[in-house]
VOPAGU-2260 file (C-alpha; in pm, 1 decimal, decimal comma):
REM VOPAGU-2260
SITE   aa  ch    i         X         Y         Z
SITE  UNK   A    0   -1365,9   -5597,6    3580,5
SITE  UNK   A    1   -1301,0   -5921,6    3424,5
SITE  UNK   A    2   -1109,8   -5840,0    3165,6
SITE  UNK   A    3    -883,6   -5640,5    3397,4
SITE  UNK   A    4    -854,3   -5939,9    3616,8
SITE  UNK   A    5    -755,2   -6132,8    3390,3
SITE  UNK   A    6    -507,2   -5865,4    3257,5
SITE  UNK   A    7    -337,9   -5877,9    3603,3
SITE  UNK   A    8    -320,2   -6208,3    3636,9
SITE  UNK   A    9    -101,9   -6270,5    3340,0
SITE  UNK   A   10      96,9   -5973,6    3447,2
SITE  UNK   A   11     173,0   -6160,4    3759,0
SITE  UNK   A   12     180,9   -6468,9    3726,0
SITE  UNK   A   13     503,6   -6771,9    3741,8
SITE  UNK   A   14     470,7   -6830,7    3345,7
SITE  UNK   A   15     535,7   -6471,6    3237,8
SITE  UNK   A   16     840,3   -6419,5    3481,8
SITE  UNK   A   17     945,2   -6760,5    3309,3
SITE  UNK   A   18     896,4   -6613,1    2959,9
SITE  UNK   A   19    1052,2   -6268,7    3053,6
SITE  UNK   A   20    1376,0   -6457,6    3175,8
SITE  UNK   A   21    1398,7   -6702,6    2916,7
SITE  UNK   A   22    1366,0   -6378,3    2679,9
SITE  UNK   A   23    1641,1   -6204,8    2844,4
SITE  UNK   A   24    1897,6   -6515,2    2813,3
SITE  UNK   A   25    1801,1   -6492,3    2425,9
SITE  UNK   A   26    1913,7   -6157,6    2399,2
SITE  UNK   A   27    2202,3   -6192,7    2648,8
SITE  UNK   A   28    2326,0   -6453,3    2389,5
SITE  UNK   A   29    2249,1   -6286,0    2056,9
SITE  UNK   A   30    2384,4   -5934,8    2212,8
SITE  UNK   A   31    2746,8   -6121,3    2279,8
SITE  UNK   A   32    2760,3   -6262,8    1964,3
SITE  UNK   A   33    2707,3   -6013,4    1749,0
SITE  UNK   A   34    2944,9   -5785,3    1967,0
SITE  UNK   A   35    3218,2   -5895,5    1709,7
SITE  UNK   A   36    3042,9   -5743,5    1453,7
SITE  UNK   A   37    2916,2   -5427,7    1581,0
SITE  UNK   A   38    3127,9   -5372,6    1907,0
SITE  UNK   A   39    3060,5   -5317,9    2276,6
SITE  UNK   A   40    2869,8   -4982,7    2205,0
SITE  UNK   A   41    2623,4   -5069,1    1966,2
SITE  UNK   A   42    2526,2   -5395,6    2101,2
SITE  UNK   A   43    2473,9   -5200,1    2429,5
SITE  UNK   A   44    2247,6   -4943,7    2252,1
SITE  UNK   A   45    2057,1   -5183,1    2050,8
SITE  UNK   A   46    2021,3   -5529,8    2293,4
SITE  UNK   A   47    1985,3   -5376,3    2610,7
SITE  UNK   A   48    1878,1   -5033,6    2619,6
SITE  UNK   A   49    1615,5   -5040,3    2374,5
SITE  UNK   A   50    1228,0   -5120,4    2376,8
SITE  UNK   A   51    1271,5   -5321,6    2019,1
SITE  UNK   A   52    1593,3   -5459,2    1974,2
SITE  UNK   A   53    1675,0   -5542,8    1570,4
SITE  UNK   A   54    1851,3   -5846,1    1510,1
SITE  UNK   A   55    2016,1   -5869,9    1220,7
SITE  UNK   A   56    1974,2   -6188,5    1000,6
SITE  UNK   A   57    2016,4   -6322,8     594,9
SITE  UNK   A   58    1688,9   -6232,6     555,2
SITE  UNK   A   59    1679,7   -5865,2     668,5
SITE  UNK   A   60    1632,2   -5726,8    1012,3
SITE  UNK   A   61    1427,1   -5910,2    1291,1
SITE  UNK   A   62    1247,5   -5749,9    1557,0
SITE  UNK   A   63    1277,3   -5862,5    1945,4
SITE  UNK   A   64    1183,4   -5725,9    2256,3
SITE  UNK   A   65    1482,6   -5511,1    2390,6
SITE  UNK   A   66    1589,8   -5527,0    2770,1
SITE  UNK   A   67    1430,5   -5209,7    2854,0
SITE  UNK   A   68    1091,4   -5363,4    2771,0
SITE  UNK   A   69    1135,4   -5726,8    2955,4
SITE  UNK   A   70    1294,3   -5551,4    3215,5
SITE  UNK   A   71     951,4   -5341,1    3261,9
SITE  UNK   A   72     722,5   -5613,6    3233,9
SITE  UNK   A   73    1013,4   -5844,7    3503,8
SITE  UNK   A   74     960,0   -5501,7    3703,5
SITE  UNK   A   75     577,5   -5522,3    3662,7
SITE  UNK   A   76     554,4   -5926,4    3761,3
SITE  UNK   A   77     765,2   -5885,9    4060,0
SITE  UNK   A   78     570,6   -5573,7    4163,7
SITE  UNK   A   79     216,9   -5781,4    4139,4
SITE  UNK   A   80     343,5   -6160,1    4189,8
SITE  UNK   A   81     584,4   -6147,4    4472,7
SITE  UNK   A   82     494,8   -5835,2    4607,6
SITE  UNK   A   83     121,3   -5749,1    4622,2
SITE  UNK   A   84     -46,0   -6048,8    4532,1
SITE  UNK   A   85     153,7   -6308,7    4768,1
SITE  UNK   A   86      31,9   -6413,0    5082,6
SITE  UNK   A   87     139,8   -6238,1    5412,6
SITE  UNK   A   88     227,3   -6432,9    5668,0
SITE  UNK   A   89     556,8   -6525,0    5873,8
SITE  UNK   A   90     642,1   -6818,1    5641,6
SITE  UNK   A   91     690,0   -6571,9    5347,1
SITE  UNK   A   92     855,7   -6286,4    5518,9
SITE  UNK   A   93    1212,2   -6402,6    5379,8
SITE  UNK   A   94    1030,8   -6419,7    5047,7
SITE  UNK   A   95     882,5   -6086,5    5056,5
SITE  UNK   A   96    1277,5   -5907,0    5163,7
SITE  UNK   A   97    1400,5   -6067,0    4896,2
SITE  UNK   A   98    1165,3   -5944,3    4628,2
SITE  UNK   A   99    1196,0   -5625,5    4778,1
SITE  UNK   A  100    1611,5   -5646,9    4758,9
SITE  UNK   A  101    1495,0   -5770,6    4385,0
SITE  UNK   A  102    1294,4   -5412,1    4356,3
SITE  UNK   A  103    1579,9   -5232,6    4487,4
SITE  UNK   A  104    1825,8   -5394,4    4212,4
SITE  UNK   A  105    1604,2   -5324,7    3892,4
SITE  UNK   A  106    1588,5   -4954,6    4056,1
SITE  UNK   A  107    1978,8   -4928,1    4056,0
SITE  UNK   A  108    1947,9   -5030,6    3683,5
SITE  UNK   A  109    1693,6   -4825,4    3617,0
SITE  UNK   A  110    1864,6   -4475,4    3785,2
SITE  UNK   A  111    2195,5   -4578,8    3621,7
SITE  UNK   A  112    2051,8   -4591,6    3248,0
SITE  UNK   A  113    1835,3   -4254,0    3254,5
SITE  UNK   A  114    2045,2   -4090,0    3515,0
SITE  UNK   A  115    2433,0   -4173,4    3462,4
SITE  UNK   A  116    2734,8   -4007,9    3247,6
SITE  UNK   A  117    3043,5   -4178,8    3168,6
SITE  UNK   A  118    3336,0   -4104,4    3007,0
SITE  UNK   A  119    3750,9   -4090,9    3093,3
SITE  UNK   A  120    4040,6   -3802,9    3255,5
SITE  UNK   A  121    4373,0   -3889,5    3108,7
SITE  UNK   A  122    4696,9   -3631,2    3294,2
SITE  UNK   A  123    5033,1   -3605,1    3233,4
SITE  UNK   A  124    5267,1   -3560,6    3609,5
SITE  UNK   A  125    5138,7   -3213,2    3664,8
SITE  UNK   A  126    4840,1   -3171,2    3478,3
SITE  UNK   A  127    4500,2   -3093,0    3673,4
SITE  UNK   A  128    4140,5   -3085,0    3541,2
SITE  UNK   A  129    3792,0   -3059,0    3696,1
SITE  UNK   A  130    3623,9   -3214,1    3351,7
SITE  UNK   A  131    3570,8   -3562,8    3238,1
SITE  UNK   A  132    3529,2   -3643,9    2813,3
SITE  UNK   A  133    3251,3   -3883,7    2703,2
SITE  UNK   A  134    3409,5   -4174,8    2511,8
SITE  UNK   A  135    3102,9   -4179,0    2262,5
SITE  UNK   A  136    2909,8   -3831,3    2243,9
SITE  UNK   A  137    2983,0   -3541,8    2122,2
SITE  UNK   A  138    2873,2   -3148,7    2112,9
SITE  UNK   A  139    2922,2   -2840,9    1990,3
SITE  UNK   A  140    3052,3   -2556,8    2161,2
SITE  UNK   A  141    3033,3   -2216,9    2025,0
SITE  UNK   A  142    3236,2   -1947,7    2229,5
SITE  UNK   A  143    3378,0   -1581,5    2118,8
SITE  UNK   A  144    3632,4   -1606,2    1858,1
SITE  UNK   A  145    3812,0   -1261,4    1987,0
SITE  UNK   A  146    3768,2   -1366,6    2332,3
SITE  UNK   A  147    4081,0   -1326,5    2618,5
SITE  UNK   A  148    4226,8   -1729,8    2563,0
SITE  UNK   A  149    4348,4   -1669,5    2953,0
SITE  UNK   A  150    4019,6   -1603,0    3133,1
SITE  UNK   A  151    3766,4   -1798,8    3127,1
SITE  UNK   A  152    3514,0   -1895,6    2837,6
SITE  UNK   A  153    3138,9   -1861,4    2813,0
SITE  UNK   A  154    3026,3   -2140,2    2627,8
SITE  UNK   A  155    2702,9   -2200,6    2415,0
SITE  UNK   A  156    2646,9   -2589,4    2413,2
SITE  UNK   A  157    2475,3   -2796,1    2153,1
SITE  UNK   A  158    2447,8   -3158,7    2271,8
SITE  UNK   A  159    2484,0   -3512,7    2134,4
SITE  UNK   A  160    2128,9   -3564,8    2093,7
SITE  UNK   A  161    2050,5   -3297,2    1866,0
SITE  UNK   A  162    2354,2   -3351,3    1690,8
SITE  UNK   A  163    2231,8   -3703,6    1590,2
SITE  UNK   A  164    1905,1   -3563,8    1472,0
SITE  UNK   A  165    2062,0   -3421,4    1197,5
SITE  UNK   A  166    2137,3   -3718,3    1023,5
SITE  UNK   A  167    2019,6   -3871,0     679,3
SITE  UNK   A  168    2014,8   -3480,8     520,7
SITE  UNK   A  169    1819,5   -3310,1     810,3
SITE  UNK   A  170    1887,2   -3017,3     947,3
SITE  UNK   A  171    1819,5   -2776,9    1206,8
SITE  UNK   A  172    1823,0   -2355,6    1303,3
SITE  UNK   A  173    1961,0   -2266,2    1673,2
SITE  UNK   A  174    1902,4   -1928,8    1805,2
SITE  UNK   A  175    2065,8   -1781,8    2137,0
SITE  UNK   A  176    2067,0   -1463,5    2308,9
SITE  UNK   A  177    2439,6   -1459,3    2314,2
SITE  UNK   A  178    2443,4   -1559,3    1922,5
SITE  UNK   A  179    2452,8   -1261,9    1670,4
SITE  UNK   A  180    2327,9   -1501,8    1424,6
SITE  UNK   A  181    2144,2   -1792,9    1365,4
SITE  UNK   A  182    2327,5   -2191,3    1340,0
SITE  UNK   A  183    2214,6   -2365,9    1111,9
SITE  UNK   A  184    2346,2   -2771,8    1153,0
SITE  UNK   A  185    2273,4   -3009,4     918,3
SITE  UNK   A  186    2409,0   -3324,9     758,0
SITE  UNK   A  187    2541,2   -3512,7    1033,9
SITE  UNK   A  188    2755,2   -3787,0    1010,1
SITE  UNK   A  189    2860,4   -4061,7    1284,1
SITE  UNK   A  190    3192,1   -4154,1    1105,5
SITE  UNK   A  191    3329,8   -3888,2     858,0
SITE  UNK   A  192    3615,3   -3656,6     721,1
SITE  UNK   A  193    3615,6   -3361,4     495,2
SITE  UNK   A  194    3793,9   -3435,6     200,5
SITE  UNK   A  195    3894,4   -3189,1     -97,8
SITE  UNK   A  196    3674,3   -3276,4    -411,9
SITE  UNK   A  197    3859,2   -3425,2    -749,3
SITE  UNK   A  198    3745,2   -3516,2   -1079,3
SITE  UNK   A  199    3801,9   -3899,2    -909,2
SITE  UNK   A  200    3577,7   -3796,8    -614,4
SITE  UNK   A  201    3230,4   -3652,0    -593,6
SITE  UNK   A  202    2989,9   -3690,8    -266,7
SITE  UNK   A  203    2664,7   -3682,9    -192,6
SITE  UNK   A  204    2718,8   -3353,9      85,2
SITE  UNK   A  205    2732,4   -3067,5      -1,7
SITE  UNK   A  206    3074,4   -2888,5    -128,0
SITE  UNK   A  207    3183,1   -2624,0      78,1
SITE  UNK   A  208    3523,0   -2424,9     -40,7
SITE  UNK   A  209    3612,5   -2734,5    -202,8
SITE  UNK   A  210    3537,1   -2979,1      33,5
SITE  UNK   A  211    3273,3   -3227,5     130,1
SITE  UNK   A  212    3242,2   -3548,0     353,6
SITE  UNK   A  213    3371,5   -3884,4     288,5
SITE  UNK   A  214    3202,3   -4125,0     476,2
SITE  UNK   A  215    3361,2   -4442,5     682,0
SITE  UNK   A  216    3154,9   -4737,6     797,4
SITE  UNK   A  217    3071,9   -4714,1    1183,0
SITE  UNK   A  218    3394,1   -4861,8    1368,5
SITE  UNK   A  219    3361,9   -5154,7    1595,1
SITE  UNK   A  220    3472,2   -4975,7    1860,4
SITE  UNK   A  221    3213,6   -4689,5    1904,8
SITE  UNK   A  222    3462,6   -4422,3    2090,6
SITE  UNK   A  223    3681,3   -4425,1    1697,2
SITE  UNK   A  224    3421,2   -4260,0    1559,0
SITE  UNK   A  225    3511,3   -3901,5    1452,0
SITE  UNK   A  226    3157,1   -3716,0    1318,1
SITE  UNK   A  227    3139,6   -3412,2    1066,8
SITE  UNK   A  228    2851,7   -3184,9    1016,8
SITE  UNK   A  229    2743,0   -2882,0     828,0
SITE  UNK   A  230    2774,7   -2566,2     967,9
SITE  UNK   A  231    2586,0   -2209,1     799,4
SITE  UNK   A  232    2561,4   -1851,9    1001,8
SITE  UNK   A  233    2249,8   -1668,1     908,6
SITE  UNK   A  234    2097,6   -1288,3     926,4
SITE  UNK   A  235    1822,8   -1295,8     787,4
SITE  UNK   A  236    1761,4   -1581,4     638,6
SITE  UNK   A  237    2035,0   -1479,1     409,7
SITE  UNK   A  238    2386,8   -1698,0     468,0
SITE  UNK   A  239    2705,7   -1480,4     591,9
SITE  UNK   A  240    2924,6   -1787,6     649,2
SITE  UNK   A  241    2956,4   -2163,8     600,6
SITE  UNK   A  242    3199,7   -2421,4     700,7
SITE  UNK   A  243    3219,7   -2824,6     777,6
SITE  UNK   A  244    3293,3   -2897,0    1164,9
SITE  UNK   A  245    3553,8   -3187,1    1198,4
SITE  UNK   A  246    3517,3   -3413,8    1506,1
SITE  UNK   A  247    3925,5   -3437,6    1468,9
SITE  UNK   A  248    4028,9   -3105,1    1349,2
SITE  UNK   A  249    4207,2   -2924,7    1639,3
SITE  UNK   A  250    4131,7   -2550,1    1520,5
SITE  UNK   A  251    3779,3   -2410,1    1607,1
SITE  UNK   A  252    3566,6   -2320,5    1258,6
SITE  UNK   A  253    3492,0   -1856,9    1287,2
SITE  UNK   A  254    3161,8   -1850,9    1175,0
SITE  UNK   A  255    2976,3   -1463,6    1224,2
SITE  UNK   A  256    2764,0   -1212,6    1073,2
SITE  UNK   A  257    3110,1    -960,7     963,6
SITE  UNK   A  258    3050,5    -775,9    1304,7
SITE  UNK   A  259    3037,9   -1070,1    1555,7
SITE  UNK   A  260    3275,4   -1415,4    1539,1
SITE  UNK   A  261    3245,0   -1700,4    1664,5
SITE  UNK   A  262    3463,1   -2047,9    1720,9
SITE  UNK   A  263    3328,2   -2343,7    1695,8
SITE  UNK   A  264    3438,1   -2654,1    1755,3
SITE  UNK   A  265    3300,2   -3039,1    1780,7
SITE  UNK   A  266    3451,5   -3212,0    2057,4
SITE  UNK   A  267    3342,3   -3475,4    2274,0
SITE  UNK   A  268    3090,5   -3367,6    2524,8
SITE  UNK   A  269    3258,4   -3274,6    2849,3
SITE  UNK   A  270    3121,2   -3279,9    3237,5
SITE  UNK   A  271    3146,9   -3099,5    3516,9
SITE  UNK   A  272    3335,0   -3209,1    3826,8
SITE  UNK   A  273    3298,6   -3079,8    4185,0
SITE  UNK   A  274    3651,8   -3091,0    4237,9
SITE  UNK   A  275    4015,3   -3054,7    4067,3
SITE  UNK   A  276    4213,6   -3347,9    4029,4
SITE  UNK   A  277    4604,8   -3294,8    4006,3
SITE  UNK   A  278    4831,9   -3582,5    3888,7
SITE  UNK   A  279    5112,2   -3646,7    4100,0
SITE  UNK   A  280    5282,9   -3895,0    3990,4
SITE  UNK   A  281    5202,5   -4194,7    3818,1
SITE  UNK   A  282    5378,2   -4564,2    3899,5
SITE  UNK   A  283    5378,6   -4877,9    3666,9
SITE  UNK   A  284    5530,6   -5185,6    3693,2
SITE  UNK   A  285    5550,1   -5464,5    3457,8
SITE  UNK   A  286    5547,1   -5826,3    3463,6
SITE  UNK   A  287    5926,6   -5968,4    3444,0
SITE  UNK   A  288    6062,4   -5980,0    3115,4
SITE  UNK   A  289    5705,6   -5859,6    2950,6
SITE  UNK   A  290    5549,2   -5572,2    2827,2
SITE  UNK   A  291    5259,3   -5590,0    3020,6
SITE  UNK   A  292    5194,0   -5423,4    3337,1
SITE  UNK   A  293    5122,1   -5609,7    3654,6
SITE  UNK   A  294    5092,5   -5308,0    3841,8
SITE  UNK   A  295    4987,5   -4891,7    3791,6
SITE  UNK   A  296    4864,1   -4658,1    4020,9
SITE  UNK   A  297    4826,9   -4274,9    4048,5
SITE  UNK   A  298    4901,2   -4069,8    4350,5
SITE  UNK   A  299    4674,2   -3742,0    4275,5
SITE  UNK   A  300    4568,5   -3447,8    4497,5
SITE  UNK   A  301    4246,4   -3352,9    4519,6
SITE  UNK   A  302    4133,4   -2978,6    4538,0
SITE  UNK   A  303    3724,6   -2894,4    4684,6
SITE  UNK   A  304    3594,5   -2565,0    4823,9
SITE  UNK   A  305    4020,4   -2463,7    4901,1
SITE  UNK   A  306    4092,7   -2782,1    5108,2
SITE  UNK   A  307    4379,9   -3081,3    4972,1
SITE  UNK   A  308    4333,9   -3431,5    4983,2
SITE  UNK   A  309    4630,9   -3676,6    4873,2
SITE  UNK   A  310    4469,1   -3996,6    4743,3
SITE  UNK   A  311    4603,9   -4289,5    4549,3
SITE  UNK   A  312    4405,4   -4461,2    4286,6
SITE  UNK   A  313    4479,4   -4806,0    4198,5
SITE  UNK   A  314    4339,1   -5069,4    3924,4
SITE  UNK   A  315    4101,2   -5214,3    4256,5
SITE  UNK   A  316    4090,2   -4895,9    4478,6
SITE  UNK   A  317    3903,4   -4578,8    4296,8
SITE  UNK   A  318    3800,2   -4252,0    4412,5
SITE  UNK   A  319    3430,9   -4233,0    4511,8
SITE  UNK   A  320    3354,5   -3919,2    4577,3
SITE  UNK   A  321    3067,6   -3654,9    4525,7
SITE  UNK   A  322    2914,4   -3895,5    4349,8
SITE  UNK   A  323    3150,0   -3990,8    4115,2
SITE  UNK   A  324    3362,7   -4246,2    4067,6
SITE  UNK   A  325    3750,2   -4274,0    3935,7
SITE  UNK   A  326    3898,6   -4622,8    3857,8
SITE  UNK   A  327    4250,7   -4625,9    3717,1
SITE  UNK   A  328    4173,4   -4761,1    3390,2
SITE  UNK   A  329    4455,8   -4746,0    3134,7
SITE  UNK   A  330    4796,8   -4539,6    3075,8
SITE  UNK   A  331    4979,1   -4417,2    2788,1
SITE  UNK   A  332    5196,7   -4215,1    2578,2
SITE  UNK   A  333    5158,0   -3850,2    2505,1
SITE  UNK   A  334    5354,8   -3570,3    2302,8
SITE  UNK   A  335    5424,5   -3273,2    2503,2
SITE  UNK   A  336    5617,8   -2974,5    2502,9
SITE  UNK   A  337    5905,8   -3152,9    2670,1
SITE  UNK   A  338    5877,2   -3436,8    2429,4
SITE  UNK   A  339    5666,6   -3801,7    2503,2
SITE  UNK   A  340    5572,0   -3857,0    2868,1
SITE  UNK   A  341    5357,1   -4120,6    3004,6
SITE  UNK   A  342    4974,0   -4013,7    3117,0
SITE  UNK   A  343    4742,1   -4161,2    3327,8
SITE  UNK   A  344    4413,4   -4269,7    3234,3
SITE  UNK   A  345    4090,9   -4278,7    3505,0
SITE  UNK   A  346    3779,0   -4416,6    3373,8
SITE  UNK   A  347    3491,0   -4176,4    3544,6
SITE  UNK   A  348    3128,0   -4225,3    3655,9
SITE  UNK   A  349    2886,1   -3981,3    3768,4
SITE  UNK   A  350    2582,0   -4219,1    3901,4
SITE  UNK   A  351    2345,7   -4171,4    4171,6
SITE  UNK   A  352    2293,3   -4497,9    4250,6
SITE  UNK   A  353    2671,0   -4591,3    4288,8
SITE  UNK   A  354    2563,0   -4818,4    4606,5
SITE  UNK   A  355    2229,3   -4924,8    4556,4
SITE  UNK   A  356    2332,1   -5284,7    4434,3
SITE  UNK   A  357    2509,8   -5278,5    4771,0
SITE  UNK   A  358    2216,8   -5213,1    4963,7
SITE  UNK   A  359    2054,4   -5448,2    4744,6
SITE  UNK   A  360    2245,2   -5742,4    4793,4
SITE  UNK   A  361    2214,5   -5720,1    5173,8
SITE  UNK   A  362    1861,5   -5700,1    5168,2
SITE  UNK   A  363    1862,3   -5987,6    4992,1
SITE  UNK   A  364    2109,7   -6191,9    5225,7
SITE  UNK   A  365    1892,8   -6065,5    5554,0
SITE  UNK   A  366    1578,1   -6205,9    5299,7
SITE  UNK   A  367    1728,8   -6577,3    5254,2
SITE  UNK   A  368    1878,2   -6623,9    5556,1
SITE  UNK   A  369    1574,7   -6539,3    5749,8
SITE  UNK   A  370    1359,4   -6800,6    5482,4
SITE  UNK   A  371    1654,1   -7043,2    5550,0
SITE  UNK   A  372    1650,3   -7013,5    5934,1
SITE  UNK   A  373    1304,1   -7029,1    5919,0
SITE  UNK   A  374    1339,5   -7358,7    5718,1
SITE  UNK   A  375    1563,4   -7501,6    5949,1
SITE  UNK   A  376    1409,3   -7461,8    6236,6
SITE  UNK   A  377    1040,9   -7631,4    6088,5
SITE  UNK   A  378    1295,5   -7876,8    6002,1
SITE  UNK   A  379    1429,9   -7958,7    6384,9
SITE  UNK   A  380    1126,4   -7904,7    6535,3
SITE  UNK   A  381    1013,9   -8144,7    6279,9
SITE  UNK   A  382    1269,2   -8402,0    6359,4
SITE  UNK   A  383    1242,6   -8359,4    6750,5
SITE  UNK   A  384     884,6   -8452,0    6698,1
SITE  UNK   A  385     961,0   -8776,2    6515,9
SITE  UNK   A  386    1217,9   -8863,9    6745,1
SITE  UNK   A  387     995,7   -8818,4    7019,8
SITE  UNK   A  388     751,3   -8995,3    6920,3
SITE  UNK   A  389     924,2   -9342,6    6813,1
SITE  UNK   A  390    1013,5   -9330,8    7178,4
């Protein structure tokens, strides 16, 4: 039991939650510099949401402890130091609601990083959609090539995560009950384009009908990334068709088996809404004798279960709704049919704890000020005591 004791001791005690904090500004500090290196993304990935974070340096890689593993061991030495093993009495009741507030906090963090999706919704006046687009994944969809373009599509789904599995030469066979064939994926690549092959060009993919990947260094900005991967129907074992999917090529790739086709296209993975959204009208102002805009907003209607609700979304007012949330985040031009017209852009987040830090926060208030009045009171009743007795 010793050994055990001792093992919990460390786990709560003062100097680790020193060590874990003083760990975290490290990495808060080496994650924003090397942001103009690798971009918001990547440092995100890599700093933060990692076990072992890899710190680049002249001398190759180092290895650090990522925030998801001092964030486990702050959770653990909150949970045993300033929960359990602290003693319970009145005097530590403010204290105790504030570590729990604390708990409440990490939680929010924790159920936003395994349990979130994030991406954008950009309309032009008159546009509706009940889908948001990720800004950095990406899937496959696979859907009937003959199928009526007017009603709606059954979609087979292949998701970011396998898709990045298939890196470095792998590959990998994906059987459906709706497939007439078998998919074969392979050679992935974050930050490609096919490119016809010349005598003054030769790559390291594969060539199919001429063409093969070029390969671009991963972009600062992680959402400029357009991927390419391999793409082989098989019967068999035996291949019937082949083709390289584009992340920017705006026709679908017909794979099939000579019987059954199928499109197939790499987009960036799309989510679900409960509701429509319909664009109004959109509104921007800019600052006097500048091109930059002091003010844009969005006046949007919004369609659930057959009933309409008019709501405007401005840069400090989103939607919250369903649990999701839509902040008016940028605007731009588009081509259309009619020519260029302006869009709207909404920046949209689907997490479940949307108010926890809320809740948070006032638990921790309700925590200091009762520690505080508590203080202050000692205090007078401290004073009152002196005072009475010099007299």
């Amino acid at each position: 039991m010793k050994p055990i004791r001792a093992v919990i001791d460390v786990l709560g005690s003062f100097g680790l939650s020193v060590a874990v904090l003083s760990g975290m500004l490290l990495l808060t500090f080496l994650g924003t510099v090397e942001q103009q290196n690798t971009g918001l993304y990547e440092v995100q990935k890599n700093y933060f949401e990692s076990w072992i974070a890899m710190h680049p340096t002249r001398w190759g890689e180092m290895p650090l402890p990522g925030g998801v593993l001092l964030m486990s061991l702050l959770a653990v030495n909150l949970a045993i130091g300033g929960l359990v093993r602290i003693r319970k009495s009145k005097r530590t009741a403010g204290i105790i609601i504030c570590h729990v507030g604390i708990a409440l906090l990490m939680a929010a963090g924790l159920v936003k990083l395994t349990n979130s999706d994030d991406g954008f919704l950009a309309l032009v006046e008159g546009e509706s959609s009940d889908d948001f687009v990720s800004f950095f994944h990406w899937e496959v969809a696979i859907y009937d090539a003959e199928a009526d373009p007017d009603a709606p599509v059954q979609e087979i789904l292949i998701d970011d995560t396998d898709l990045r599995a298939l890196s470095g030469g792998r590959s990998r066979v994906f059987s459906h009950p709706d497939l007439g064939f078998q998919l074969e994926l392979s050679n992935y690549v974050p930050n490609g384009r096919p490119l016809p092959v010349g005598p003054q060009w030769r790559s390291e993919y594969p060539i199919v009908d001429g063409y093969a990947t070029y390969t671009f260094p991963k972009a600062n900005q992680a959402e400029e990334n357009v991927p390419v991967v391999y793409a082989r129907a098989l019967v068999g074992g035996q291949v019937t068709s082949a083709g390289i999917l584009y992340g920017g090529e705006a026709s679908p790739l017909i794979l099939g088996n000579g019987d059954e086709l199928m499109a197939l296209s790499l987009r960036k993975q799309r989510f679900q809404m409960p509701f429509t959204v319909h664009l109004d009208d959109f509104h921007m102002e800019e600052h006097p004798r500048t091109r930059i805009a002091s003010v844009y907003r969005s006046d949007i209607t919004k369609l659930q279960d057959g009933v309409e609700d008019k709501v405007r979304i401005e840069m400090n007012r989103p939607l919250r709704d369903s649990g999701l949330v839509l902040f008016q985040s940028s605007y731009g031009t588009r081509m259309t049919d009619l020519g260029p017209r302006p869009y709207s852009q909404f920046s949209v987040v689907r997490n479940p704890s949307d108010h926890w830090p809320l809740y948070a926060c006032i638990v921790i208030g309700v925590g200091l000020l009762f520690a505080f009045v508590q203080r202050l009171t000692a205090f007078l009743k401290k004073q009152n005591a002196a005072r009475r007795a010099a007299a």
